[in-house]
PARO-982140 format. One line per field, with one value per residue: z, x, y of N, C-alpha, C, O, CB in turn; residue in three letters; residue number from 1. Coordinates in pm, whole numbers, plus 50000, padded with zeros to 5 digits. Glycine has a CB too. Layout:
<recs>
nc3: [Z/...]
nc1: [X/...]
nc2: [Y/...]
cac3: [Z/...]
cac1: [X/...]
cac2: [Y/...]
cc3: [Z/...]
cc1: [X/...]
cc2: [Y/...]
oc3: [Z/...]
oc1: [X/...]
oc2: [Y/...]
cbc3: [Z/...]
cbc1: [X/...]
cbc2: [Y/...]
r: [Ala/...]
k: [NUM/...]
</recs>
This chain:
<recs>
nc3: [87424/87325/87387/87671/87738/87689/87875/88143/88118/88086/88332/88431/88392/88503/88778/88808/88763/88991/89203/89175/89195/89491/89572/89536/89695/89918/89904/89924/90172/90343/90255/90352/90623/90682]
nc1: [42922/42712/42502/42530/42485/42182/42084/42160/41957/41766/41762/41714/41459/41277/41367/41279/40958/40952/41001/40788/40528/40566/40594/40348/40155/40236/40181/39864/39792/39876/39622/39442/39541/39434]
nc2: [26431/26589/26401/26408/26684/26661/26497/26612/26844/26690/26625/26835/26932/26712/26758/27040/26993/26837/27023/27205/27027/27013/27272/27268/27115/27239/27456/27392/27270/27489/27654/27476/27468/27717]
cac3: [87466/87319/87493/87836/87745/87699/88087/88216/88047/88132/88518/88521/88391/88649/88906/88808/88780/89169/89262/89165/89271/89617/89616/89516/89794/90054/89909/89928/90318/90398/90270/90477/90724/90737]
cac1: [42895/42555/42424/42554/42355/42037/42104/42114/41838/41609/41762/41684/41325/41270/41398/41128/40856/40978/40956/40681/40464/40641/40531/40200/40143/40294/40036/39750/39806/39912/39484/39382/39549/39381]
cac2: [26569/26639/26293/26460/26748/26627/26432/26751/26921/26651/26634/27031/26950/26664/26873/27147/26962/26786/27151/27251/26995/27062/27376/27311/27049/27315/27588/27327/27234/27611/27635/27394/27448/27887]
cc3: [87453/87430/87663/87850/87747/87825/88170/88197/88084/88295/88561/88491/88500/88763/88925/88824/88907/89219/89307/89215/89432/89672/89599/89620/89923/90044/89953/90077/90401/90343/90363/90645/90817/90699]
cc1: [42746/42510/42446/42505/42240/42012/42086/42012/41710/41617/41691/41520/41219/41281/41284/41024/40839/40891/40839/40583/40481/40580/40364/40103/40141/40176/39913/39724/39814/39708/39421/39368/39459/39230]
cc2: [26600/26513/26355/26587/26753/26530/26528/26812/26846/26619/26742/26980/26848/26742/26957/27102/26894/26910/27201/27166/26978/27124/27362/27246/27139/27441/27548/27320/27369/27641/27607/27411/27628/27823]
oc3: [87546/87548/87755/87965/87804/87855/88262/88306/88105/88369/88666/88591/88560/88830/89022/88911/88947/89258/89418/89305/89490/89775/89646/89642/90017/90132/90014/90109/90515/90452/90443/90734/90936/90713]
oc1: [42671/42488/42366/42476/42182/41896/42005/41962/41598/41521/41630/41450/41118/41185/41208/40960/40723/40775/40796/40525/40389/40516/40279/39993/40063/40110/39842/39618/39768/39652/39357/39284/39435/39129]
oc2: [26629/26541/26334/26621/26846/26501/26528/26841/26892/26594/26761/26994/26887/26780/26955/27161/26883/26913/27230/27226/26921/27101/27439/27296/27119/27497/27628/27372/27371/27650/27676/27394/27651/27891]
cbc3: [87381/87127/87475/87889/87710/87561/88159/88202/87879/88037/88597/88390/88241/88671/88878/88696/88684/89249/89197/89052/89217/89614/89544/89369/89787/90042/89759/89855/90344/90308/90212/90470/90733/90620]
cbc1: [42978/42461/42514/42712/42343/41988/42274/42185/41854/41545/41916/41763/41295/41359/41526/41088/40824/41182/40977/40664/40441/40746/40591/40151/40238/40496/39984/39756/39941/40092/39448/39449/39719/39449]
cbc2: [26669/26632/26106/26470/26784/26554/26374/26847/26926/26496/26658/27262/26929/26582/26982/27217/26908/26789/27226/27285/26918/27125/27492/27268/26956/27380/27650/27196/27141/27718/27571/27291/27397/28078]
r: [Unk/Unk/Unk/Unk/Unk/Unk/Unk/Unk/Unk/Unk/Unk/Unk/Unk/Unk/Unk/Unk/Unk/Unk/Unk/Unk/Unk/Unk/Unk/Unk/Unk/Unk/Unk/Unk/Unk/Unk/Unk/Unk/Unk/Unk]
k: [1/2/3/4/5/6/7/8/9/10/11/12/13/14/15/16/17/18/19/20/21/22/23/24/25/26/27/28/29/30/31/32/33/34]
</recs>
């Protein structure tokens, strides 16, 4: 149980940090591109 919590917890923080550099890529080019 705990071990299958801390899988999740670090999927969700993977996930976020995907995100976010996502977005930060999409802000960078949306620059560029004005």
């Amino acid at each position: 149980m705990k071990r299958t919590n801390v899988y999740m917890i670090y999927t969700l923080y993977i996930i976020s940090i995907f995100l976010y550099f996502v977005l930060y890529i999409i802000e960078y080019n949306r620059c560029m591109l004005l």
